[in-house]
C-alpha positions as MATLAB code, in Angstrom:
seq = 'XXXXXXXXXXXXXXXXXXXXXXXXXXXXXXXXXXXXXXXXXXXXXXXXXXXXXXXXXXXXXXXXXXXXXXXXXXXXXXXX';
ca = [
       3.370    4.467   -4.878;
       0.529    5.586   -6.820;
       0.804    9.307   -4.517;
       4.448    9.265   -5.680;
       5.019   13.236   -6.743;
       8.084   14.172   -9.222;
       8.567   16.748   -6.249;
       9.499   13.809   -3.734;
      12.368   12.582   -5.766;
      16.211   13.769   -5.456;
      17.345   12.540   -8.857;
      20.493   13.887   -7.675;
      21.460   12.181   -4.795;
      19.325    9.080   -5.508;
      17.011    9.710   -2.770;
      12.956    8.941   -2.438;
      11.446   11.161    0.513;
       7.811    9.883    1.869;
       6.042   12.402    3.113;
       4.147    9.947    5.540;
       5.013    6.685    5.656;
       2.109    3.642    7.443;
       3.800    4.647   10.348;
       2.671    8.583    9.966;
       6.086    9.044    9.979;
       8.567   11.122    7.372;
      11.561    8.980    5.760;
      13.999    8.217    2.804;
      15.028    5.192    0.520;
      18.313    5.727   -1.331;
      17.837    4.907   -4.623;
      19.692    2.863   -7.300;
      20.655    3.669  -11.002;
      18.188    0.800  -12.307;
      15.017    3.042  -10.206;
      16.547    6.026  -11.286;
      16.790    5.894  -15.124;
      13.089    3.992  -15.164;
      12.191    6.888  -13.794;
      13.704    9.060  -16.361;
      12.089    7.168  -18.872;
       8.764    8.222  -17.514;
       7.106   10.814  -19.499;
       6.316   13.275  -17.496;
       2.689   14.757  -17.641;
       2.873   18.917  -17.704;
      -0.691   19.197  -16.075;
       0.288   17.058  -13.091;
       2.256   16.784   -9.997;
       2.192   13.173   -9.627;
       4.670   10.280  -11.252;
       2.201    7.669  -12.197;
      -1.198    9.388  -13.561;
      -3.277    9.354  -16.982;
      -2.812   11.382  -19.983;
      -5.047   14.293  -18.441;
      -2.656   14.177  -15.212;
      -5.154   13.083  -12.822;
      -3.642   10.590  -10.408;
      -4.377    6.632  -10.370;
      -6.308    5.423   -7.418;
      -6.105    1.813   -7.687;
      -4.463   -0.526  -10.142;
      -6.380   -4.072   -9.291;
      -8.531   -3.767  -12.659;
      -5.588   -3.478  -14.931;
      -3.999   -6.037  -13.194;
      -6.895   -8.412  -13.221;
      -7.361   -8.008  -16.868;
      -3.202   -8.516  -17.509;
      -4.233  -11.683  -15.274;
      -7.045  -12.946  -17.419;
      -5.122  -11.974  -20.853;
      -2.027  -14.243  -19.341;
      -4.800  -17.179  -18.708;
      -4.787  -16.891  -14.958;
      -7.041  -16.587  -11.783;
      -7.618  -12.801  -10.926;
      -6.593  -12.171   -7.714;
      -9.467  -11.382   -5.008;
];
């Protein structure tokens, strides 16, 4: 998800296109209204090609220390 581009998504005809799936192989997920309008909500960054990146539009390349920290803040184990 986190190489998701804005460039990959038919907003249109609800459709996600992936490039290379862990197969190596191109394919498609339709899409429902719920996925589609979060999306929409998304502000998009002008200096980047990518869905989910920083304020400076470079893309994400691992989410585990957020999540570790949301885990800690909520009083849990961090995951491993």
């Amino acid at each position: 998800m986190l190489n998701l581009k804005w460039k990959d998504i038919d907003f249109e005809n609800r459709i996600l296109y992936i490039v290379k799936n862990k197969d190596g192989k191109p394919s498609k997920i339709e899409l429902n209204h719920t996925v589609i309008d979060t999306l929409n909500k998304i502000k998009r960054c002008p200096k980047s090609e990518y869905v989910f990146c920083d304020s400076d539009g470079n893309k994400y390349f691992g989410v585990r220390k957020s999540f570790n920290t949301a885990l800690q803040k909520a009083g849990q184990k961090t995951a491993t």
